[in-house]
NULUMGU-473588 format. One record per residue (C-alpha): residue number from 1; residue in one letter; chain; x, y, z. Coordinates in pm, 1 decimal, padded with zeros to 6 digits. Last residue first. Example, Ala and Ser with C-alpha at 12.3 -4.5 7.8 and 13.67 -1.06 7.14 Angstrom:
2
+-----+------+------+----------+----------+----------+
! pos ! code ! unit !       px !       py !       pz !
+-----+------+------+----------+----------+----------+
!   2 !    S !    A !  01367.0 ! -00106.0 !  00714.0 !
!   1 !    A !    A !  01230.0 ! -00450.0 !  00780.0 !
+-----+------+------+----------+----------+----------+
This chain:
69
+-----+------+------+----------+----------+----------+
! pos ! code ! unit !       px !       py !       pz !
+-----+------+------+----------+----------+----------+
!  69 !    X !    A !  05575.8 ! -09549.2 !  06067.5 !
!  68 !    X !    A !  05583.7 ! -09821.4 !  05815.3 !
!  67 !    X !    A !  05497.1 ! -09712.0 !  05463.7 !
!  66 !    X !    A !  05436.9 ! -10013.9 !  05222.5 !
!  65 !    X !    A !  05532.2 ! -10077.1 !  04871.2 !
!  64 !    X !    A !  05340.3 ! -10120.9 !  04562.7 !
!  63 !    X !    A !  05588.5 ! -10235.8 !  04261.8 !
!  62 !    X !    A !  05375.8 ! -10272.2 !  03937.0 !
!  61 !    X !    A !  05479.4 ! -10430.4 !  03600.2 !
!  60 !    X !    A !  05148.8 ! -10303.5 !  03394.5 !
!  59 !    X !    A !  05085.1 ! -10544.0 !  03014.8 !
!  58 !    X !    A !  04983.9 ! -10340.7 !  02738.3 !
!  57 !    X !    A !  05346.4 ! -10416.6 !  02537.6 !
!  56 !    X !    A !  05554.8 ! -10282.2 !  02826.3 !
!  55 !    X !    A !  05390.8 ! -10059.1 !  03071.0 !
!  54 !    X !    A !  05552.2 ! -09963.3 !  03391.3 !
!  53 !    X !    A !  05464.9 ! -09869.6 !  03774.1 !
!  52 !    X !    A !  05652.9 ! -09779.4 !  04025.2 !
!  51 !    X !    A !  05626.6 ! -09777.5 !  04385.3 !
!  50 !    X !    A !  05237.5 ! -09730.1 !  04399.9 !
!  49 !    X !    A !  05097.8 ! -09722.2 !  04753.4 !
!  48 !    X !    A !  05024.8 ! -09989.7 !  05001.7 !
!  47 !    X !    A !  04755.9 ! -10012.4 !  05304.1 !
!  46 !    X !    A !  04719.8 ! -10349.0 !  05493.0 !
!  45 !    X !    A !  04393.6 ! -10474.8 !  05543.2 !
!  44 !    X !    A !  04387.4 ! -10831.9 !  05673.9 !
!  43 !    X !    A !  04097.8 ! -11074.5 !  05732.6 !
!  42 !    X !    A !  04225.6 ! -11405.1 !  05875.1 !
!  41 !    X !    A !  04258.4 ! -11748.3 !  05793.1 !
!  40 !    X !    A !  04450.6 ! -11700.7 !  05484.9 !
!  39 !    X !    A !  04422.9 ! -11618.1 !  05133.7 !
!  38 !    X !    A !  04675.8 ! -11340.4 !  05002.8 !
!  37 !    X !    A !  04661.9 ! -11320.2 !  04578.9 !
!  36 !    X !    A !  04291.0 ! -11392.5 !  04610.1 !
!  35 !    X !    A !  04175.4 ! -11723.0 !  04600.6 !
!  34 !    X !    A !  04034.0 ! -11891.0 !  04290.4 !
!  33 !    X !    A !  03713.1 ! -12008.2 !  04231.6 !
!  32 !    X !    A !  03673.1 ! -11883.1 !  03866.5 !
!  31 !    X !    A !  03687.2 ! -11556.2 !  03614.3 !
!  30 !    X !    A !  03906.4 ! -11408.3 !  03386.8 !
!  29 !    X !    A !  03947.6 ! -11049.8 !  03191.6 !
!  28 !    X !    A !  04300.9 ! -11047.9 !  03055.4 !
!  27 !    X !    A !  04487.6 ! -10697.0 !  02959.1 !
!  26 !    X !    A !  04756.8 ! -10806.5 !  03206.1 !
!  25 !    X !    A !  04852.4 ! -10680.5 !  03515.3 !
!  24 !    X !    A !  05166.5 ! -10730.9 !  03717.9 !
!  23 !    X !    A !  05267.4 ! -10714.2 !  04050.2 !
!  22 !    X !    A !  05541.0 ! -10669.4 !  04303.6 !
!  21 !    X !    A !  05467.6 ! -10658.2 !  04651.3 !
!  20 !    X !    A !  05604.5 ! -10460.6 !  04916.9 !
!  19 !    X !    A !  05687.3 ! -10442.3 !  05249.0 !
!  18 !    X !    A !  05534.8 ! -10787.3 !  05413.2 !
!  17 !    X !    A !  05573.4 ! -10913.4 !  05690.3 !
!  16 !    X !    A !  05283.2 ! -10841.3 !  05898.4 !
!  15 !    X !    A !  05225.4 ! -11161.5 !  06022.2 !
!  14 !    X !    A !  04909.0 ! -11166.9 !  05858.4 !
!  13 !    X !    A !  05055.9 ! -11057.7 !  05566.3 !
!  12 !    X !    A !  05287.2 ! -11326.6 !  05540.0 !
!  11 !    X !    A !  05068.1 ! -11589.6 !  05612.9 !
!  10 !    X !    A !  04842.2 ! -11489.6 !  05328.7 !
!   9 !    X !    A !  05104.6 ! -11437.5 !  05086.3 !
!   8 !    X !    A !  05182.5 ! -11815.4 !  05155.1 !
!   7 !    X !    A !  04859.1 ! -11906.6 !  05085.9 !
!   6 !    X !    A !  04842.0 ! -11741.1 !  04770.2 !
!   5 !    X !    A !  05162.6 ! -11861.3 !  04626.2 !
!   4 !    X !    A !  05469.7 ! -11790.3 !  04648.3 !
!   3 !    X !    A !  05764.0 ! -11605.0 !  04590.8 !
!   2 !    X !    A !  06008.6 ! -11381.4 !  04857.5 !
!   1 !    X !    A !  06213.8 ! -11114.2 !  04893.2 !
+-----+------+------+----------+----------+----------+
């Protein structure tokens, strides 16, 4: 388990380390510069499928998690 930011996300998936990812999604529409949640050097598709997924007040807690075969 693990928290970071977007760069570190980035490193992780491009090492292919990462299982799942835990997300959540607020009713907020916003705009800017920003990265992604994974910024790195390299492109990386990696596909995930919904875990769970729960509303609480509007706001979706999300787990996605990966199948490794």
């Amino acid at each position: 388990m693990c928290e970071g930011g977007p760069t570190l996300h980035g490193d992780l998936a491009s090492l292919d380390l990462v299982d799942e990812v835990c997300l959540t999604i607020a009713p907020v529409l916003a705009g800017g510069p920003a990265p992604r949640i994974a910024h790195g050097q390299e492109a990386v598709d990696r596909a995930m499928r919904l875990g769970h997924c729960l509303e609480v007040d509007g706001v979706l807690l999300t787990r996605w998690t990966r199948d490794r075969q």
